[in-house]
N, C-alpha and C positions, 0 to 999 in steps of 0.2 A: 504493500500500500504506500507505505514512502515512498518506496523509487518510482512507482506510477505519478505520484502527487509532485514530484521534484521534476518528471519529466513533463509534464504539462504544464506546470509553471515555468519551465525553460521553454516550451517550444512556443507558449502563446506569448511571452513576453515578446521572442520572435519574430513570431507572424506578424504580431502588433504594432511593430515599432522597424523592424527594419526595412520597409518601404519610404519611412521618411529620412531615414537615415541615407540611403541608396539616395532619395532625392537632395540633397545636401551635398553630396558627393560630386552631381553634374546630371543624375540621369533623369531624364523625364519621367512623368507618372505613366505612361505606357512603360515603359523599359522596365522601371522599377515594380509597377505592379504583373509585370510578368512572369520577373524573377521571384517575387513573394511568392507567383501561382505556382511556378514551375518549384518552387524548394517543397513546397506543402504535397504536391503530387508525387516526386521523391524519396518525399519522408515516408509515404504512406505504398508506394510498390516496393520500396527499401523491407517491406515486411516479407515478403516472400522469401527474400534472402535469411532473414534472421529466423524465418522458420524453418530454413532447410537446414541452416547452421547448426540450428539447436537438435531436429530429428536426423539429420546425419551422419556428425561429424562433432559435433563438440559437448551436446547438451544443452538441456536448459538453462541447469544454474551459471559452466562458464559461459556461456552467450550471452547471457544476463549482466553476468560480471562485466565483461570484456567488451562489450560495447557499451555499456554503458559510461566505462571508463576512458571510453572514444567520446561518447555525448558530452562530459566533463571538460577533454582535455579542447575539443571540438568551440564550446561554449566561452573557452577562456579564450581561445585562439582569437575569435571574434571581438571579443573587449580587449583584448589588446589592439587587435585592428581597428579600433574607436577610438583610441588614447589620441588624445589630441597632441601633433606632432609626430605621427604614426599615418593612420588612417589612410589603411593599405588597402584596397581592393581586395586585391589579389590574393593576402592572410584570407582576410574576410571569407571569400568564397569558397575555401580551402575547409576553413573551420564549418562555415556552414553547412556547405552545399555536397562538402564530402563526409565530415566526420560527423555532424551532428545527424546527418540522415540516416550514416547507417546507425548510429545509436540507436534511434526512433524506432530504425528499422528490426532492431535488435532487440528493443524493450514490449513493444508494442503485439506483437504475438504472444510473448513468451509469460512475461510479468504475471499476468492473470491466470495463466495455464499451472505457473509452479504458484501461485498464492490457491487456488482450487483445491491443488494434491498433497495443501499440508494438512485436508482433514478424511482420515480413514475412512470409505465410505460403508465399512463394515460397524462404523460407530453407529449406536441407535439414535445421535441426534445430526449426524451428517448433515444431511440435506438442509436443517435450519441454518447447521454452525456455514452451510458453502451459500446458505442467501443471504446469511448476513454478513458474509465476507464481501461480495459482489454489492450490496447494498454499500459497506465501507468504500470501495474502492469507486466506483462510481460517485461516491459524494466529494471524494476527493482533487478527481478527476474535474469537478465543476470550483472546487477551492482553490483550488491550482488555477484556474483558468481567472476568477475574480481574483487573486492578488496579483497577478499577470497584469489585467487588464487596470483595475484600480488604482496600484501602486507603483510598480516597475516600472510600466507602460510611462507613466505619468512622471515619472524618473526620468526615463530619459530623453522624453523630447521636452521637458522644463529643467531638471537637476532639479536638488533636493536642500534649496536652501537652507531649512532647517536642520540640516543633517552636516551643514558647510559646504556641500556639492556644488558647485556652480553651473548654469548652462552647456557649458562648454565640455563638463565632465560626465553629464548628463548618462549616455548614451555607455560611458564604460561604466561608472559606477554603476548601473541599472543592471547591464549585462553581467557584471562582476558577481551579482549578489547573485544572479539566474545560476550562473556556473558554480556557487561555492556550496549552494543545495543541492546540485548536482554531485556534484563531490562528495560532499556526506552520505549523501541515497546511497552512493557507489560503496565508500567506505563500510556503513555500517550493513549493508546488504551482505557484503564480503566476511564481516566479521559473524553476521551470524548464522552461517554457514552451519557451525557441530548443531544450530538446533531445527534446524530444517528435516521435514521429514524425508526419509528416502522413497520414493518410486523408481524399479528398476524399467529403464527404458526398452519396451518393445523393441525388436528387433524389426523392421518393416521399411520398404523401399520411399526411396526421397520422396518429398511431399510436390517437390516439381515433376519429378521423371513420371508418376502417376498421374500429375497435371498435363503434361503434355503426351503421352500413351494414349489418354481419354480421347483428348482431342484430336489424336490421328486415327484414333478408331473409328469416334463419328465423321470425318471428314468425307466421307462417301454421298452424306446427305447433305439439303444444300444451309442446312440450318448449321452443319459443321463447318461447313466453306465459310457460312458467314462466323463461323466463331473464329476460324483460325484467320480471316482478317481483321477479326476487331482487336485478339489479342497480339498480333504483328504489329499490328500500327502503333499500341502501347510508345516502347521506343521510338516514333519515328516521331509521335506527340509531341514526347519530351525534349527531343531532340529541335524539331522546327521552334518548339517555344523558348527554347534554351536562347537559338539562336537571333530570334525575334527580338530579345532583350538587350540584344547588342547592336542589332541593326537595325535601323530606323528606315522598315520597307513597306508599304501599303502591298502590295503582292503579297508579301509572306503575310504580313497579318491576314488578310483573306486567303491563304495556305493552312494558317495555324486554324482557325475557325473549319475549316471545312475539312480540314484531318481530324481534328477532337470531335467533330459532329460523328462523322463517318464509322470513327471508333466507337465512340458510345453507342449510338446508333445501331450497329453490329452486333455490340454485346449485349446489348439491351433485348431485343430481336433473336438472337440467336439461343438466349438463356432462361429467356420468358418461361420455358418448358425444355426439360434437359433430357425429355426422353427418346431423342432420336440417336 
């Protein structure tokens, strides 16, 4: 429940604030809210990764650990790339768009799946003790999000005069506080390791390679054709959007629009009913 609650207070302080940041930089509100769209869609295909990771190759718990301690190191990366007399792009995008995502990516499957399997479902009260754990985390998940939005946010496109912050500091100090909860989550998640319960992991083939077997199996019908173009195009979304944020082209934006139609559209259509 920590590490979910520290992760959503990072990633919405995020969302929140670094579109204006990016615009202060130079970039227009097209550019910049691009790249806000394009990190959020990232963060959120980044899960696929961090579930293969976890059923794989490494586990729940280190997956959990180990990117999360990417999402930390990810989150500082960025406040330092805000430090006034710094305020590097390039840090910035690194920290972001590479390590915080896959953090995201890493936390956002897994968290809830090993918070479930710390209670025996052979206990006579399971089923309450796993609703009210889901009940916690989910509360969290929204408290995370209002100090993000309420206090962070408001850090750092003003700083924190009362606090001695100035304007100008605004944006690291804000981010600083985002990554140092992060850092704890990770820590104390780590340290309590001897009390976690153990589940031995299933032995059973990767969560993609049966993702994608599915899909070549249906691909005979034309409901499969459309799925294995909507899930192609995925990549090619993120990629036109990527690059939309750096070029300032009325062509691609009507590119990026009519690729992400097409895709969802596809998958939408093609999944409505998965029985062919």
């Amino acid at each position: 429940i920590l590490v979910e609650f520290c992760e959503r207070l990072c990633y919405y302080t995020f969302s929140g604030t670094q579109k204006t940041w990016l615009q202060d930089r130079g970039y227009s509100n097209s550019q910049s809210s691009s790249l806000n769209l394009t990190w959020a869609m990232l963060s959120y295909v980044a899960c696929f990764f961090g579930g293969w990771l976890a059923s794989s190759k490494l586990g729940i718990f280190m997956t959990t650990a180990a990117l999360s301690f990417l999402y930390a190191v990810g989150t500082y990366l960025a406040a330092y790339a805000a430090l006034p007399g710094v305020e590097n792009i390039t840090i910035y995008l690194i920290g972001v768009f590479g390590l915080i995502t896959l953090g995201a990516g890493g936390i956002k499957p897994n968290v809830c799946t090993m918070g479930a399997n710390q209670f025996d479902p052979d206990a006579p009260n399971a089923n309450e003790q796993r609703a009210s754990f889901f009940m916690y985390f989910y509360l969290t998940i929204n408290v995370g999000s209002a100090i993000s939005h309420g206090i962070l946010s408001s850090w750092a496109s003003s700083g924190a005069p009362s606090l001695g912050v100035s304007l100008e500091y605004g944006y690291f100090f804000a981010w600083t506080v985002a990554a140092s909860f992060m850092a704890l989550a990770c820590l104390f998640f780590v340290l309590g390791r001897c009390c976690y319960r153990k589940v031995e992991q299933k032995k059973e083939a990767p969560v993609l390679n049966m993702m994608f077997e599915t899909l070549l199996e249906g691909s005979g019908s034309s409901m499969g054709k459309l799925a294995l173009l909507g899930w192609g195009l995925i990549p090619i979304v993120i990629a036109v959007a990527f690059v939309n944020a750096f070029v300032e082209n009325n062509i691609l934006k009507v590119a990026a629009i009519v690729v992400a139609l097409t895709c969802i559209g596809s998958l939408v259509a093609a999944h409505w009913d998965n029985s062919y």
